[in-house]
KETORVO-506491 format. One record per residue (C-alpha): x, y, z; residue number from 1. Coordinates in steps of 0.001 Angstrom, whole numbers, always signed. Example, Ala and Ser with C-alpha at 12.3 -4.5 7.8 and 13.67 -1.06 7.14 Angstrom:
2
> +12300, -4500, +7800, 1
> +13670, -1060, +7140, 2
//
This chain:
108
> -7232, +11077, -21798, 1
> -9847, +8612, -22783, 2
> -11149, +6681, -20016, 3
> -9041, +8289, -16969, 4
> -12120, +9036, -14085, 5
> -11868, +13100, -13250, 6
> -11128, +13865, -9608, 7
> -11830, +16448, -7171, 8
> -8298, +15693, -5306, 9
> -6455, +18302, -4332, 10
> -3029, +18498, -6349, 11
> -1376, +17729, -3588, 12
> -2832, +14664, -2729, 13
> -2623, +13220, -5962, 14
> +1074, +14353, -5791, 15
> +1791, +12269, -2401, 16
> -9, +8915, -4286, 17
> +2012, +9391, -7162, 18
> +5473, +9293, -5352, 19
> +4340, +6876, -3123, 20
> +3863, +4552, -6695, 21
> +7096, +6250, -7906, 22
> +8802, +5314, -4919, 23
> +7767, +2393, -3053, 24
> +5104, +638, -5490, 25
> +6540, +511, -9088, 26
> +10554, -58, -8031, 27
> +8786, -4057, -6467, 28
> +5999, -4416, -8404, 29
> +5778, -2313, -11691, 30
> +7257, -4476, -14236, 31
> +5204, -7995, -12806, 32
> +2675, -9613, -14285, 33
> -185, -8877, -11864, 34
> -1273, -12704, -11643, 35
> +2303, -13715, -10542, 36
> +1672, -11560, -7573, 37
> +1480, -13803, -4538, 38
> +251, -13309, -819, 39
> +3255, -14042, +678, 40
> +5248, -12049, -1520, 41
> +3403, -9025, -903, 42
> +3227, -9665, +3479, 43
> +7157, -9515, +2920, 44
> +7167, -6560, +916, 45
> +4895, -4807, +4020, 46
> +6458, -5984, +6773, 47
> +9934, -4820, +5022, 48
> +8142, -1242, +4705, 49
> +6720, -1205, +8059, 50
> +10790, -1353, +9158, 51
> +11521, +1558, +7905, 52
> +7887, +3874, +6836, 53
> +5214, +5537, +8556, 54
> +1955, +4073, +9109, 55
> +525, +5990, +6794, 56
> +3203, +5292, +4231, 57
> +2978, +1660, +4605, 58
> -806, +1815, +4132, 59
> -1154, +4157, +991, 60
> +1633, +2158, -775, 61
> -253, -1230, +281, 62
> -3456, +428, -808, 63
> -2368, +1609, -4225, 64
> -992, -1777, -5067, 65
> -5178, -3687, -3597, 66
> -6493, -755, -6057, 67
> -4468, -1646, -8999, 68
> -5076, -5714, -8178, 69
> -8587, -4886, -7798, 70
> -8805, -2911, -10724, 71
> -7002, -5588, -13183, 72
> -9804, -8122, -11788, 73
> -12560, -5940, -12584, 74
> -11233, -5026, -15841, 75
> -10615, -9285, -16029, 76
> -6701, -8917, -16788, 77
> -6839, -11735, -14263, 78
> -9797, -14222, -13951, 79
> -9310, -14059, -10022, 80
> -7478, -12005, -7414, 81
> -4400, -14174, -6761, 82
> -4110, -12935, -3151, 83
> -6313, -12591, -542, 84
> -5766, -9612, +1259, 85
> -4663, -9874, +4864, 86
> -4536, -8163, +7614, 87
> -1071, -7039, +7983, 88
> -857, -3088, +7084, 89
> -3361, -2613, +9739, 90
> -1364, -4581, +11986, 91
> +1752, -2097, +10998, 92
> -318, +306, +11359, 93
> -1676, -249, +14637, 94
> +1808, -1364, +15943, 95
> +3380, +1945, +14875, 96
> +391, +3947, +17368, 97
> +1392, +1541, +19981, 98
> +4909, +2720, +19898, 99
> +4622, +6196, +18982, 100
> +2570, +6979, +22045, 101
> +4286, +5075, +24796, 102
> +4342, +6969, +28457, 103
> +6284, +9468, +28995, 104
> +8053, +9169, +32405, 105
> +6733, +11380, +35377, 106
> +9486, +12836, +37587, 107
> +10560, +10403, +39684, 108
//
């Protein structure tokens, strides 16, 4: 394929990114316009997935979708990244550790 970057992923990798687009990117945000995007829209759509995911779910998902914004400014699909990025799927992210590693009761 012309212009597609080779990789030195491991199959399986690539595998995970593509059902995370399959299944939690392109089902909100596949058939938008990337400039009709918005901030808020997308803190929703994270906090919503931080519900229900994984950490790490909630972070490759909210990473492929910053890649793909990044990548339609760069290519200048949009004159300016709508959004500004915050915060928030490190703040799921650090949340989840919190609560996956609370203290387990001694005897008593």
């Amino acid at each position: 394929m012309a212009g597609r970057k080779k990789t030195k992923a491991k199959p399986s990798y690539i595998e995970t990114l593509e059902r995370a687009w399959r299944v939690h990117v392109a089902p909100k945000w596949g058939m938008r316009e990337v400039q009709s995007i918005t901030h808020d829209e997308v803190q929703v759509w994270v906090s919503a997935l931080a519900e229900s995911k994984s950490a790490s779910v909630v972070l490759r998902a909210e990473g492929i979708l910053r890649a793909l914004l990044a990548k339609a400014k760069a290519d200048k699909c949009i004159t300016r990244q709508s959004m500004r990025w915050s915060r928030i799927a490190q703040e799921a992210s650090r949340e989840a550790r919190v609560s996956d590693h609370r203290p387990i009761a001694g005897p008593g």
